[in-house]
C-alpha positions in Angstrom: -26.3 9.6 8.3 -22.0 9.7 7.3 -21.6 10.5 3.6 -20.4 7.6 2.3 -17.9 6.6 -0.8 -19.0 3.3 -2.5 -18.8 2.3 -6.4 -21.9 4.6 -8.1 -22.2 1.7 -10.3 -25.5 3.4 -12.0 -23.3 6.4 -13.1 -22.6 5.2 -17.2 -20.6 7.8 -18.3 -21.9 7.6 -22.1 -20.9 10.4 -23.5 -23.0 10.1 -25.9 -25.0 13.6 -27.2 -28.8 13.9 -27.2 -30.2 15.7 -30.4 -33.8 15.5 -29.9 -34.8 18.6 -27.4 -37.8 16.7 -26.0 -35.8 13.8 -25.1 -35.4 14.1 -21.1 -32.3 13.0 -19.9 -31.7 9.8 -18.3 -31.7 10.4 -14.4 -29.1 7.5 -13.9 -26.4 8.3 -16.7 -24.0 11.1 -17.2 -24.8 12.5 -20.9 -22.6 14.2 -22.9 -24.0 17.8 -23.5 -23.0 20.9 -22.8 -25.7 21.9 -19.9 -24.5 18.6 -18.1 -21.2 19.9 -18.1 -22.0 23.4 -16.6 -23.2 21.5 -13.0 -20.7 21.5 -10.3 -23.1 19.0 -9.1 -22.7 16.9 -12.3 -18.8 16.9 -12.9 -18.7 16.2 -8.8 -21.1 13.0 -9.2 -19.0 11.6 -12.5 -16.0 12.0 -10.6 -17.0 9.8 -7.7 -17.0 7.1 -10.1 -13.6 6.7 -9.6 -13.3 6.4 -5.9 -13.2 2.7 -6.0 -10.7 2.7 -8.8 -8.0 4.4 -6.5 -9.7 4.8 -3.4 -10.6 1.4 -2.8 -9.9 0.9 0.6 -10.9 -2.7 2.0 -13.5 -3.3 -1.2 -16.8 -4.5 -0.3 -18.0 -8.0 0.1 -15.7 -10.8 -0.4 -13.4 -9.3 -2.6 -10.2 -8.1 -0.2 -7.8 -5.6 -1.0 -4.1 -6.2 -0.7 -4.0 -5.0 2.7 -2.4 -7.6 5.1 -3.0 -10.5 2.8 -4.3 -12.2 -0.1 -3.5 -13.7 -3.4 -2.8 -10.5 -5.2 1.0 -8.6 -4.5 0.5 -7.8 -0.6 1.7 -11.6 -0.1 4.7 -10.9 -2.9 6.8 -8.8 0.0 8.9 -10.0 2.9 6.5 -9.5 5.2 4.3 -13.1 5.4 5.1 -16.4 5.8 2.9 -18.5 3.6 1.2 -22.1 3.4 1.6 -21.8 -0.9 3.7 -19.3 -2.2 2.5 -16.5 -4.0 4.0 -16.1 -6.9 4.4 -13.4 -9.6 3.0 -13.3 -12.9 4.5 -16.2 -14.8 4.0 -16.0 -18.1 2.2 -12.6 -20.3 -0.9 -12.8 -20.3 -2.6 -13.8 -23.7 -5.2 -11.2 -23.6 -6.0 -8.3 -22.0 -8.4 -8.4 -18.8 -11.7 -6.2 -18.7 -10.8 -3.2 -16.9 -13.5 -3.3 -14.3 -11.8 -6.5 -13.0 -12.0 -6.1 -9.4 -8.5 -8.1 -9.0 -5.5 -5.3 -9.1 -3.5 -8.2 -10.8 -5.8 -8.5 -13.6 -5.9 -4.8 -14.6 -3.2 -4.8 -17.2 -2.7 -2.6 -20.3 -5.9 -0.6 -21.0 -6.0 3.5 -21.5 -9.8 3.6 -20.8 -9.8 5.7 -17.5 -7.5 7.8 -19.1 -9.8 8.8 -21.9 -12.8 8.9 -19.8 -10.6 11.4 -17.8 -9.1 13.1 -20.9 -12.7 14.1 -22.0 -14.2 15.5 -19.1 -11.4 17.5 -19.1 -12.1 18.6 -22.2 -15.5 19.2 -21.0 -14.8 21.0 -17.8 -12.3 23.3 -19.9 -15.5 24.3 -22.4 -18.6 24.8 -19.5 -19.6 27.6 -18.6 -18.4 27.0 -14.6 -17.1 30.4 -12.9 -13.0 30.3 -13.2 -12.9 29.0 -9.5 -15.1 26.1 -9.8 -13.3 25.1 -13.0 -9.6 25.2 -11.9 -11.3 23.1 -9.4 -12.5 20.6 -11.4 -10.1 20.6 -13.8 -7.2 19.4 -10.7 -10.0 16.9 -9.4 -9.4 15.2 -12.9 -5.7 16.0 -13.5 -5.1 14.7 -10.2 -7.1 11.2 -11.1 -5.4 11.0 -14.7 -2.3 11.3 -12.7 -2.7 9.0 -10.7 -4.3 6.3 -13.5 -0.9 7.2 -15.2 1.3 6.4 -12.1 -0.3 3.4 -12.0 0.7 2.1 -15.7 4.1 3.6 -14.9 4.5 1.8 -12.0 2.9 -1.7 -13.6 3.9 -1.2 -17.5 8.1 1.6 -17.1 7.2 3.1 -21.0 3.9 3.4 -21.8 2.2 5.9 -24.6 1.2 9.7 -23.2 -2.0 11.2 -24.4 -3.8 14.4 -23.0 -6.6 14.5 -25.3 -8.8 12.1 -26.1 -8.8 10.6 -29.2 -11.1 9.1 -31.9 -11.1 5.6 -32.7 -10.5 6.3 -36.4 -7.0 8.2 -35.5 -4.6 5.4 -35.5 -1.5 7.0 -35.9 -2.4 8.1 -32.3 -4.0 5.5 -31.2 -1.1 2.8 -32.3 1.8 5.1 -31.5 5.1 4.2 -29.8 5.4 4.3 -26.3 6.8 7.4 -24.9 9.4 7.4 -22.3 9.2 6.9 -18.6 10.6 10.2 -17.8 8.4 11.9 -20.4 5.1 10.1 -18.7 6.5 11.2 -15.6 7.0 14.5 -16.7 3.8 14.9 -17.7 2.2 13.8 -14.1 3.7 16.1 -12.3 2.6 18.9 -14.0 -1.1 17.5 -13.4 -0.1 17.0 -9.6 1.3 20.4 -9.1 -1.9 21.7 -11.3 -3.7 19.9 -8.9 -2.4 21.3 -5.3 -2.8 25.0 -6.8 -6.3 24.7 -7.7 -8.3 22.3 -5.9 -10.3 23.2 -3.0 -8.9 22.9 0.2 -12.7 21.9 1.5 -14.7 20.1 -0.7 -17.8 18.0 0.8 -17.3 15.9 3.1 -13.8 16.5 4.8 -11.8 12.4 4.6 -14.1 11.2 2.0 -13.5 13.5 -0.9 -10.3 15.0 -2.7 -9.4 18.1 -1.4 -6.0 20.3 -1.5 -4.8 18.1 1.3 -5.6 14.5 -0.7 -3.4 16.0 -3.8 -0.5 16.8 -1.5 0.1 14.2 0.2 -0.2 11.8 -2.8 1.9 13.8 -5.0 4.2 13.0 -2.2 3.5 8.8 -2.4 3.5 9.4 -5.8 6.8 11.1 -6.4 8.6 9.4 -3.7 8.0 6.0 -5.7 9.4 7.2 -8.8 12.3 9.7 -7.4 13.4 6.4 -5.7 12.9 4.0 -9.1 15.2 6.7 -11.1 17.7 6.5 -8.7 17.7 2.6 -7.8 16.5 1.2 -10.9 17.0 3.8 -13.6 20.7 4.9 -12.5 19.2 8.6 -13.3 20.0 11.2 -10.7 19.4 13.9 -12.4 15.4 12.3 -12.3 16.1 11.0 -9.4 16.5 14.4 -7.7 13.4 15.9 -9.3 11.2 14.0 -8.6 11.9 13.2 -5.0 12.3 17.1 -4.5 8.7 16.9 -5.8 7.6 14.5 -3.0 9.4 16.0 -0.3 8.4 19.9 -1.2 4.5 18.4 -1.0 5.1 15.9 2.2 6.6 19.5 3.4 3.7 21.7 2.2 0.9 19.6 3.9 2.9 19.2 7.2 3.2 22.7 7.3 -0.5 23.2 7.6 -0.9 21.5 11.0 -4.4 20.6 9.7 -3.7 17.3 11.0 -2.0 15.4 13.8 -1.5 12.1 14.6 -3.9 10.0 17.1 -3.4 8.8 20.4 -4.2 5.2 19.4 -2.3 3.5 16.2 -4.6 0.3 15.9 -7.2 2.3 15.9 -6.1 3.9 12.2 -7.4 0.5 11.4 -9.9 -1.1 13.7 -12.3 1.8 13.9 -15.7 1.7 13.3 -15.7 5.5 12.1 -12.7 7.4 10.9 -14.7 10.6 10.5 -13.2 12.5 14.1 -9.6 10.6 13.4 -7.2 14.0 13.3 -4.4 11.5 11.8 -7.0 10.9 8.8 -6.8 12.8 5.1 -8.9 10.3 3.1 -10.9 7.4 4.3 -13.3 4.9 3.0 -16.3 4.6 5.1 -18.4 1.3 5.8 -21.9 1.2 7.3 -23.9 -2.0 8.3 -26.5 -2.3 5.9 -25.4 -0.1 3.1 -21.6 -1.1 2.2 -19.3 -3.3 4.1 -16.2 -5.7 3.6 -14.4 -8.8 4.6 -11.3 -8.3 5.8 -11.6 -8.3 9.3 -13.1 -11.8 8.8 -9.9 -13.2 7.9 -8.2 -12.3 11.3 -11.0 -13.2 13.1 -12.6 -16.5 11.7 -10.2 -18.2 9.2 -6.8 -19.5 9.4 -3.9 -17.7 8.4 -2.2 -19.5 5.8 -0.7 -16.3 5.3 0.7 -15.2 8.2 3.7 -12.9 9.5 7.2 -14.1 8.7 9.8 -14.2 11.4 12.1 -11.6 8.9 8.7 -9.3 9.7 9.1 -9.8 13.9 12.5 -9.2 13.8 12.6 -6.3 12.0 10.9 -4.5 15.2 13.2 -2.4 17.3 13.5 -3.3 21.2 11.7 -1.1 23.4 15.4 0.5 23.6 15.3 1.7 19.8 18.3 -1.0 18.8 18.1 -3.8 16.1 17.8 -7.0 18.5 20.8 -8.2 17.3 22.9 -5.2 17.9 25.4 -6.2 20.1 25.1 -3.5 22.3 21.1 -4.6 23.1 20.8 -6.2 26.4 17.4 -5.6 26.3 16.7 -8.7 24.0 15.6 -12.1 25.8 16.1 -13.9 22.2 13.6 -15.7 20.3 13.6 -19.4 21.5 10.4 -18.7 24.0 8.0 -16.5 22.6 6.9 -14.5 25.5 10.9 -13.7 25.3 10.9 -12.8 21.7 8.5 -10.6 22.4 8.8 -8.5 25.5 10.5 -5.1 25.4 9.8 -4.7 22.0 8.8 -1.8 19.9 4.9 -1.5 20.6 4.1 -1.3 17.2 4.6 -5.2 17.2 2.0 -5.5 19.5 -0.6 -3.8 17.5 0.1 -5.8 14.4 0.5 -9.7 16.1 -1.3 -11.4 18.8 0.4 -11.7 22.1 -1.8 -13.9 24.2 0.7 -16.8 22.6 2.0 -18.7 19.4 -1.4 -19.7 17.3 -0.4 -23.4 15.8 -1.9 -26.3 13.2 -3.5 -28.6 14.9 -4.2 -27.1 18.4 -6.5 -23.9 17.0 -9.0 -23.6 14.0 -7.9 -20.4 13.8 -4.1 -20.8 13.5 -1.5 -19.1 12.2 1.1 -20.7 9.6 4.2 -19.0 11.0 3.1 -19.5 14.5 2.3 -15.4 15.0 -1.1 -14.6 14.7 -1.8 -11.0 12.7 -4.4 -9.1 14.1 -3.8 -5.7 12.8 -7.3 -5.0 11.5 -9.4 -6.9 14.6 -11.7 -4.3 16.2 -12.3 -6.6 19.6 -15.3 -5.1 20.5 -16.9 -6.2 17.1 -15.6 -9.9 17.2 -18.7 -11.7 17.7 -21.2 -9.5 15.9 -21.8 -9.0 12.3 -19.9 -5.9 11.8 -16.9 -7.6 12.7 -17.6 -11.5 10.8 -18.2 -12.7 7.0 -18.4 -10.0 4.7 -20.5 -7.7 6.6 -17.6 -5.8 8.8 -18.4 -2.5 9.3 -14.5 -0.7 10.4 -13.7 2.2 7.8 -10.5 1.5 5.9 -7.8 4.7 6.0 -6.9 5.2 2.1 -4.1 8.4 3.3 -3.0 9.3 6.8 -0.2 11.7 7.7 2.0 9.0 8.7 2.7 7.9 5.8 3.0 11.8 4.5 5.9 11.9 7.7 7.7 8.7 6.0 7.4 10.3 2.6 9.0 13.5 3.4 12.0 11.8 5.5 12.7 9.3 2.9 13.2 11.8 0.1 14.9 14.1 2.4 17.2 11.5 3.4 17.9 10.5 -0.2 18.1 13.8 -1.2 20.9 14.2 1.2 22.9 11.0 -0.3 22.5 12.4 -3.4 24.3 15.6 -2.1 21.2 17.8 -3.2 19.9 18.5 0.4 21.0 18.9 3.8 19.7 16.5 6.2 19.0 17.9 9.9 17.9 17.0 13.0 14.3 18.9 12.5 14.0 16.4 9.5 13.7 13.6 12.0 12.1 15.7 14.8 8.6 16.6 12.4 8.7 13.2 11.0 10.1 9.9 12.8 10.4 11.3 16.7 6.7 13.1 16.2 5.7 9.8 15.5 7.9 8.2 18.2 6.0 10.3 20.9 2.7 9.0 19.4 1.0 7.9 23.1 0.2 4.0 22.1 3.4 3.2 21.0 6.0 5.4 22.3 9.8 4.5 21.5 13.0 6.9 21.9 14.2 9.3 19.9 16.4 9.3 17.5 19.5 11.7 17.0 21.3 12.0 13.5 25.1 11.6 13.9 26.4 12.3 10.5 25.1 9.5 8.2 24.2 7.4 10.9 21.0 7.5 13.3 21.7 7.0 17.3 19.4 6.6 20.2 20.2 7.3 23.6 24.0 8.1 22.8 24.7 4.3 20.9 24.9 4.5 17.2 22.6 2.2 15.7 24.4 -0.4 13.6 21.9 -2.9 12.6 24.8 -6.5 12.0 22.1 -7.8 9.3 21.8 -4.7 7.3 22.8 -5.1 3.6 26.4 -3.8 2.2 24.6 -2.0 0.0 22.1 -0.4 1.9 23.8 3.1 4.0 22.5 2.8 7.6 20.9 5.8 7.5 18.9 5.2 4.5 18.4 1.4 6.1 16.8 2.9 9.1 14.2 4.7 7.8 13.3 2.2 5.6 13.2 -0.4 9.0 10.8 2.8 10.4 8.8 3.1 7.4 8.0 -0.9 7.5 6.9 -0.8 10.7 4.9 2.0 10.7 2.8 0.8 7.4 2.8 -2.3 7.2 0.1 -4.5 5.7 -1.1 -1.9 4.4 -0.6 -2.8 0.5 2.6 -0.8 0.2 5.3 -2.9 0.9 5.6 -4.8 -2.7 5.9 -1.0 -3.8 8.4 0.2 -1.3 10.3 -3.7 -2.4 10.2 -2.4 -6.2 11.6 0.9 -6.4 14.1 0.0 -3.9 15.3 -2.6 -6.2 15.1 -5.3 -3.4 12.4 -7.7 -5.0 14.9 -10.4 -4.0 13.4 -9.7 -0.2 10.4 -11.1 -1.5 12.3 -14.5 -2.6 12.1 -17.1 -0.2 16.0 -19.0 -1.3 17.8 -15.7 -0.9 15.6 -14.4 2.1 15.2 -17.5 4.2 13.6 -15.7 7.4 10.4 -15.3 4.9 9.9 -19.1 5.5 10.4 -19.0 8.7 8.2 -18.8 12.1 8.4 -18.3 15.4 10.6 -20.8 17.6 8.8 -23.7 18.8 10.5 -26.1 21.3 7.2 -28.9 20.9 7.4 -30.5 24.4 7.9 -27.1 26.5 4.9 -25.5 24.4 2.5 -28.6 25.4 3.8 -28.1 28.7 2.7 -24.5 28.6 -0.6 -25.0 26.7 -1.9 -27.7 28.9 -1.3 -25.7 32.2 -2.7 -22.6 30.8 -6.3 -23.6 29.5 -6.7 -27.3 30.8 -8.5 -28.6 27.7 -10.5 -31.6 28.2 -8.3 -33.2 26.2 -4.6 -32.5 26.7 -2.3 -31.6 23.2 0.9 -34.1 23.1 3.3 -34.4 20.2 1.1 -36.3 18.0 -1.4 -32.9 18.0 1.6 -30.7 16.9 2.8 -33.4 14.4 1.6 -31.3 10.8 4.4 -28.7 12.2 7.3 -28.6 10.2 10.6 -27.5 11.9 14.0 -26.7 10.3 15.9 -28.5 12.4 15.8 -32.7 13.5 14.3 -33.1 16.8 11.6 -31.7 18.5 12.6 -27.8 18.5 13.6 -25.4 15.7 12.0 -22.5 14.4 8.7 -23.6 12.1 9.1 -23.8 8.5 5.9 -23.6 6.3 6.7 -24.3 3.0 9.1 -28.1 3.3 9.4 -28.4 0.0 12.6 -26.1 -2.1 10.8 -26.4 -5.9 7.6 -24.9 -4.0 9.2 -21.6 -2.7 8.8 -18.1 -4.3 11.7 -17.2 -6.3 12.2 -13.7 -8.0 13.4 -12.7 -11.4 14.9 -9.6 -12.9 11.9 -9.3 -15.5 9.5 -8.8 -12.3 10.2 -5.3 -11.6 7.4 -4.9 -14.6 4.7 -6.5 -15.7 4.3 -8.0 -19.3 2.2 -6.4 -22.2 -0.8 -9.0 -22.8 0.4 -10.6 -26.5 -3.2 -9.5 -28.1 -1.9 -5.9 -27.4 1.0 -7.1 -29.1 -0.6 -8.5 -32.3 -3.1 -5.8 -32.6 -0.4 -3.3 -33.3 1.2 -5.5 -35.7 -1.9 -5.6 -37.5 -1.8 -2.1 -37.7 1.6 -2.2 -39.2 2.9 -0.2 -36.0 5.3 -2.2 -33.0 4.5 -2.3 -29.5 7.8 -3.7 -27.7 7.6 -6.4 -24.8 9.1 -5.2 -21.7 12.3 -7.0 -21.3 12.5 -10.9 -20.5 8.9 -11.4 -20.7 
């Protein structure tokens, strides 16, 4: 039987103390006393509790994560066309949401994971645990208050720091200002970097429990995202340069180990049935028929895709050459206006993420696309028809950390390191990150060779004609690589935010997000009609729900006809708003809690 991560929903973690010596402790609740506490065993089982808070992977049942698509941020990127536009958070919130909401969306401003956190560190610190096992510990829970922290960072810029639990009669603590981002900031790191010197570099089961490795390379996410927020959003390079030193050091540290190495296969990161042997893998959530599964799969296999990839998404992969398909220099590119053109010689990444077999279209399919391109990123073949693969029973293990991502980490603050004149790039930097990956066997594209601050591939600098002004090529390029290699995986809105490009995201100013493939109606029907010989043969009247942006009867497909319906950002979006009861309970405490600005 696999070891298996999944919500211990019958672990209560009370706290509460037991005075009467005869009273046997509950076998399904953590109790607050101090032979609890001295149980490696104990502390390991009340920290699994939070696996599904920040290890959540594909969820279970019904409820799908942001990877690839739903109605929580993974559709607020650039990446998916859409039937209805997802939009952001309107208005604030009048109240603040349970905190076991299983929605990210509708966690909003709530401390209670960090108290929970803040006293079993307290208890760790007093038990009796040999100085090993409690350094252990003790990073296990820095490393999850960290990362609870870097969430309401990322969600909340300012919120209030506390490292020590507190009573709920102390309100000058409890209703204090809101410390600043830096000082928050600050303050995680030191729990990260507590965390990579003392936790255990083996813990149970290796890929489904934090270990050394785990701390590393999310230090790395983790610092990467706000190195690149000081810098893009802040204007503070002083920050800037801190903290992405911290992300690349730890991307560095981990890659240094050659514990792991990448797999032959990319799809297979997510379309396998068992991660456990995956080399590429550093933390995983496993699924087993039976005992825990998910949905996701079901979306790409069953449903339609009212969500599916834009045509800013497909052209964003490189030829098979390594150039931008509109370089002028790319003769490799057929052009988009048949899509068996479009998408030959391209980067085989695109192949893993879209199905090729043809354009999926209203009217002709059940299962159809929106933008014409069908995703199939997470679509295990082999499980299609059973129930590991359908309804909310699929059985493939979700990857939560991989070392590609830890590659793109550690070139993107290396990179940016360099523009900020605090590092000097090399050609090793790109060797151990982007070529390594590059050489993967699946989807093998050239090298690339740095030319001062630009990138070139087989002796033509890259010069991408629809890169923004104020994006560097350089810095544009490894972004382009960094999309590509992660995408739909639920860090693009992220990557979008700390970049300060949210107006990607906004369908007016990025008009390839509302766009599809090409579709010229009357040579498709043509095509479709010889192909399979249905019974009954499609005409123009099948294909007539099929909006196209241009008169006629070919034009690239537009989902979303209507201007007052598309997605439209705002410079307030970059947070989220305080919920107002937050607001007035302070007040009623005589203290001021400060709406984040425009909201």
């Amino acid at each position: 039987m696999k070891s298996k991560i999944f919500s211990l929903l019958i672990i209560i973690l009370t706290l509460s103390s037991c005075d009467d010596f005869l009273t046997r402790d509950p076998m399904d609740t953590v109790t607050d006393t101090p032979t609890f506490w001295n149980s490696e065993d104990n502390i390991r089982t009340s920290l699994y509790a939070f696996y599904d808070v920040y290890f959540e992977g594909y969820r279970t049942g019904w409820e799908r994560s942001d990877w690839y698509s739903e109605t929580n941020v993974a559709d607020w990127t650039d990446d998916n066309a859409q039937k209805s536009a997802t939009y952001f958070t309107k208005v604030a919130p009048a109240a603040e949401t349970d905190v076991t909401s299983t929605k990210k969306d509708e966690r909003n401003w709530t401390f209670s994971y960090v108290r929970q956190l803040n006293i079993i560190i307290n208890r760790i610190s007093s038990s009796s645990l040999t100085s090993e096992a409690k350094s252990h510990w003790l990073g296990v829970a820095r490393f999850l208050r960290a990362m609870e922290y870097s969430k309401l960072v990322s969600k909340f810029g300012d919120v209030p720091w506390y490292s020590n639990a507190l009573e709920n009669t102390d309100y000058e603590s409890l209703y204090k200002e809101k410390d600043s981002r830096t000082l928050v900031m600050d303050s995680v790191l030191n729990d990260l970097t507590y965390a990579c010197a003392n936790i255990r570099k083996s813990d149970g089961t290796a890929g489904l429990t934090i270990n050394k490795a785990v701390a590393y390379a999310f230090t790395s996410r983790l610092m990467l995202f706000e190195g690149t927020w000081q810098k893009y959003r802040a204007n503070n390079n002083e920050y800037a340069i801190k903290y992405l030193q911290a992300a690349k050091n730890a991307a560095n540290e981990l890659l240094s180990w050659n514990d792991y190495s990448l797999a032959d296969n990319y799809k297979s990161l997510t379309t396998s049935a068992d991660l456990a042997n995956n080399k590429e893998i550093i933390l995983y959530r496993s699924y087993v028929e039976g005992v825990i599964t998910h949905s996701l799969m079901t979306f790409q296999v069953t449903e339609a895709e009212i969500n599916s990839p834009s045509k800013g998404l497909v052209d964003s992969y490189l030829s098979a050459n390594g150039l931008p398909i509109n370089q002028a220099e790319n003769a490799l590119y057929k052009g988009d206006q048949w899509f068996f053109d479009e998408i030959s010689n391209r980067d085989p990444r695109l192949y893993a993420n879209i199905d090729t077999t043809g354009l999926k279209l209203d009217g002709v399919e059940k299962v159809y696309a929106i933008s014409g391109y069908f995703g199939n990123r997470f679509v295990n073949e082999s499980l299609k028809t059973s129930a590991g693969g359908t309804s909310n029973t699929c059985i493939t293990d979700a990857p939560i950390m991989k070392l590609n991502e830890v590659m793109m980490n550690y070139i993107e603050a290396a990179v940016e390191l360099s523009q900020l004149g605090a590092y000097s790039l090399t050609q090793v930097d790109l060797d151990k990150t982007i070529n390594t990956l590059r050489d993967r066997k699946s989807t093998k594209m050239p090298h690339i060779t740095l030319e001062g601050n630009n990138l070139s591939v087989n002796g033509i600098t890259i010069n991408d004609p629809l890169r923004d002004t104020d994006v560097p090529s350089l810095i544009w390029e490894i972004r382009r690589e960094r999309r590509i290699e992660l995408v739909y995986e639920g860090i693009r809105f992220n990557d979008l935010r700390r970049w300060n490009k949210l107006k990607y995201a906004d369908m007016s100013l990025n008009p390839k997000l509302n766009l599809g493939a090409w579709l010229d109606k009357e040579n498709y029907i043509v095509w479709y009609n010889n192909k399979y010989k249905p019974s009954t043969p499609i005409t123009l009247q099948t294909l007539k729900s099929i909006n196209l942006d241009r008169s006629g009867n070919a034009g690239y497909i537009v989902p979303i006809t209507d201007n007052n319906m598309l997605r439209k950002y705002q410079e307030k979006d970059y947070l989220y708003p305080i919920p107002l009861d937050q607001i007035t309970l302070y007040e009623t405490k005589g203290k001021e809690l400060k709406q984040n600005t425009g909201w």
